[in-house]
N, C-alpha and C positions, 0 to 999 in steps of 0.2 A: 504494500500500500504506500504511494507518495505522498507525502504530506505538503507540500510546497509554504513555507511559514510566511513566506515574503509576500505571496498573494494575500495574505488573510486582511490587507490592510497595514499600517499600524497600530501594532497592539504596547503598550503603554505599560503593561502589566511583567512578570515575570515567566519567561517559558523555558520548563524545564525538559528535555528529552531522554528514551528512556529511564524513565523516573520509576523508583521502586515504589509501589504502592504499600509499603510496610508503612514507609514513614506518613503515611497520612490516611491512616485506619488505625481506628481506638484498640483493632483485635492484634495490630502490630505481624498482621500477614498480609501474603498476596503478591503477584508478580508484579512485571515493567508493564507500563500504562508507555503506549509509543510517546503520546505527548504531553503534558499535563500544562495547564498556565492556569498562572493566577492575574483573572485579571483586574485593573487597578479600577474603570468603569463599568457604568451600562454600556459604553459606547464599545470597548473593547467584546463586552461580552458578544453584542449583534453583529461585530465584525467575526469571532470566532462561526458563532453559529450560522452566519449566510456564505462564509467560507465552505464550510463542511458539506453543506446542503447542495451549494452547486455543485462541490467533488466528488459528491455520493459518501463523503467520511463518516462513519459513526462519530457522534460526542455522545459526551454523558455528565452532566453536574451531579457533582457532589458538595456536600458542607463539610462538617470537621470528619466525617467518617465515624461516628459512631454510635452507625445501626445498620451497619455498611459491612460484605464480607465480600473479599475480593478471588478471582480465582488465581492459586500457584500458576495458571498459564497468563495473567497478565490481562490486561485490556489495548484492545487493537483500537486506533484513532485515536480520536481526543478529549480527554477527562479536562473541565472546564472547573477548575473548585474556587469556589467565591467565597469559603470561610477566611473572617478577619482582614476581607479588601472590603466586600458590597457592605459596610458595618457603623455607617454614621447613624445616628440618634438624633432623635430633634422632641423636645417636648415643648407642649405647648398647653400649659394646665392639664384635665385630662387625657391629653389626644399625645399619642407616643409613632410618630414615625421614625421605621426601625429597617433598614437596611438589611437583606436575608443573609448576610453574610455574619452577621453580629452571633456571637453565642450566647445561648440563651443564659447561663448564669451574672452574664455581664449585664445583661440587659435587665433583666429580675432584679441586679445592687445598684443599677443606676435610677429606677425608678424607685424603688426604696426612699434612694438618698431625694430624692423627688417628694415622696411624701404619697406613694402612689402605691398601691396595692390591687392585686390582680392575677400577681406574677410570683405567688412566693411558691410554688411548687412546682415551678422550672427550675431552682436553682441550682437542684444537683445534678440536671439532666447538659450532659456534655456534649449538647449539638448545635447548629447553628439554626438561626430562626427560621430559615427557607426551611429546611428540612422537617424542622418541627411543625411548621404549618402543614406540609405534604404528608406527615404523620399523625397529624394531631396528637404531639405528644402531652403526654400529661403524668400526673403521677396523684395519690392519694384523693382519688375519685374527679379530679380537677384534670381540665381540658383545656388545651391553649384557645380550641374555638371559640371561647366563652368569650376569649376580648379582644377577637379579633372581627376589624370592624369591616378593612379593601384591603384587596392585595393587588398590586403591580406587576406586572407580568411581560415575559417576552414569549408570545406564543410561536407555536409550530411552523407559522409562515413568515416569521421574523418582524414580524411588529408590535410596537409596544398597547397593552391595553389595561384594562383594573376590570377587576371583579368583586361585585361582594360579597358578605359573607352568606346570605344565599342562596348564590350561585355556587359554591365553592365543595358543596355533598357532603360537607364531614358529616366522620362517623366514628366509631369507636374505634381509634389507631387508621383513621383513612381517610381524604380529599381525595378528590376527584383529580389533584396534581398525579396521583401512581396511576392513572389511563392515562395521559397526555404525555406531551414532549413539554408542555409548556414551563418557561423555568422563572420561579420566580424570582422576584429584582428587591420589592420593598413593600414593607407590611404597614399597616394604620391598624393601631391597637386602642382599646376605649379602656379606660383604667376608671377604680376610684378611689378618690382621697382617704387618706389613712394616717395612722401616728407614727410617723420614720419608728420609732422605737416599738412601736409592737409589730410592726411587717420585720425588723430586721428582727424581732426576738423567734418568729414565730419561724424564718428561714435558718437561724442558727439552732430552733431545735429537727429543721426538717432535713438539715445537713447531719445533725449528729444522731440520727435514726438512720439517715444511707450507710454511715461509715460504720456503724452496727451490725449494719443488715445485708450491706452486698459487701463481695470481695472488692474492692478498689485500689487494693496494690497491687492486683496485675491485671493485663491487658485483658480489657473485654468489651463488647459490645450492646451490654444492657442485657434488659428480658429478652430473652433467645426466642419466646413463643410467646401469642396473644392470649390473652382471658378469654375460658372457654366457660359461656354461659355465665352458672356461678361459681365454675369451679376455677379456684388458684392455678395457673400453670406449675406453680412452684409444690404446691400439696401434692398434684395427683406425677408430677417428677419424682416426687419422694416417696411418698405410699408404695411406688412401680419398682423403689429400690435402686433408683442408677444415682444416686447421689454419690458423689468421688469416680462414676464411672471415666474412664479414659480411653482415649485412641491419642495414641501419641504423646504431647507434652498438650491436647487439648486435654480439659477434665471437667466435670459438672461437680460446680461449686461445693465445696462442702457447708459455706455459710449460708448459700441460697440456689436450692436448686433449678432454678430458671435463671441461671447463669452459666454463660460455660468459657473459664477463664485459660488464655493462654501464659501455662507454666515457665516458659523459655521459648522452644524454638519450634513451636503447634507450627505445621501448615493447614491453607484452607480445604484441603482436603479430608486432615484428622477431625477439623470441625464440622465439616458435611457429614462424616460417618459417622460423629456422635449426635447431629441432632438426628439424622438417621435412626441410629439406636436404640432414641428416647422415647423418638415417635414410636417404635415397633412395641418398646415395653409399656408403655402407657397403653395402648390400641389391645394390646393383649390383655392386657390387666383391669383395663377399665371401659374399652371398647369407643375409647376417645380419640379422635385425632388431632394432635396438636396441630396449630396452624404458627409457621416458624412467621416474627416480627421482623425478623433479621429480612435483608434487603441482599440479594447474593448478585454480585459482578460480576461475568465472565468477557470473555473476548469476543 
């Protein structure tokens, strides 16, 4: 596959070529990505993607990568990751426009320091806003949809548009962004006012319930599997007994079993054949089938 970087325009941003994708996934696997850039605008972004598009190149956005598993053969074309460039902030009383590239715990202590609450159960989630919208992520019954008001967008035919919220299908861990190519740019979030002191107290006790609860000193990817019904991924993980299960240096959590942390040197494929595994023991045991949250990259 030719990549020609010089047609793409000027792109303004950072381009990396065969880039490992270890370094930019939370599971700390995964092959060479042909091209990766990071880029500095919107403008760079729609010169990326109306490149690719006349070339016939695959691309693929990504944020911080972690809910992301990439395959040991790499990804062929162009990985576009906009974590920590698309990431300006603007408040304006309650109104929070937030760049998809911003991580969401940044964004949860800036609004904080704002006097804004809304956002205290993103703080421990380690991904960037784009992504969280395209997952609605959340944590402790709390939903990012809840205060999310337009989002900004570069759709599939390379122009810029806004949707709201809508328009947008969430669902429990889903937008209607996983059917589309569309990539978002920038979020409008509706917040409300609160007492800096009781948002920041109430995130520093929902930080020291994750450091409790999930493994976080080694690489991982979050909940590996979706809530099923009302059953815990993590209970009927354990109940089925794969808790400490292993393939490789991948292993299922011993602190929480919908987790599955890489020990050293997991490839993406130790970790496919253990959510593999889980699924088979759970389905026998309980006649359930896990549906995996994780997001898998191949070439």
């Amino acid at each position: 596959m030719k990549i020609d970087i010089k047609r793409m325009g000027e792109i303004k941003g950072q381009i990396k070529i065969n880039e490992s994708m270890r370094n930019h996934t939370t599971f700390r696997v995964g092959g060479t990505a042909d091209i990766l850039i990071l880029p500095k605008d919107i403008e760079d972004v729609q010169n990326i993607v109306n490149y690719a598009k006349s070339e016939g190149i695959p691309y693929h956005v990504i944020g911080n990568g972690s809910n992301l598993l990439v395959s040991d053969k790499g990804i062929r074309g162009i990985v576009i990751k906009i974590c920590k460039v698309l990431n300006e902030i603007i408040i304006s009383e309650n109104t929070v426009t937030v760049g998809a590239g911003c991580l969401l715990p940044s964004l949860a202590k800036e609004t904080m320091r704002h006097g804004l609450k809304g956002l205290e159960h993103v703080v421990g989630i380690p991904g960037a806003v784009g992504g969280g919208v395209r997952m609605n992520a959340g944590s402790g019954g709390h939903e990012l949809s809840e205060v999310v008001e337009k989002v900004t967008i570069l759709t599939s035919e390379g122009a810029i548009g806004e949707l709201y919220k809508s328009q947008i299908g969430f669902g429990y861990r889903y937008s209607f962004f996983q059917e589309t190519k569309d990539i978002i740019l920038q979020v409008i979030l509706r917040l409300q006012s609160g007492a800096t002191e009781d948002i920041r107290k109430t995130m520093d006790d929902i930080l020291k319930k994750r450091k409790e609860k999930f493994p976080l000193s080694y690489p991982n990817a979050g909940s590996v599997f979706k809530r099923k019904g009302d059953y815990s991924p993590g209970k009927l993980i354990e109940d089925a007994g794969c808790k400490g299960m292993t393939r490789g240096d991948a292993e299922v959590s011993q602190l929480h079993a919908n987790f599955i942390i890489n020990k050293g040197n997991a490839a993406a494929n130790d970790i496919l054949f253990l959510i593999k595994d889980i699924q088979d023991a759970v389905f026998a045991k309980f006649n359930v089938l896990l549906e995996p949250e994780i997001i898998f990259l191949e070439e």
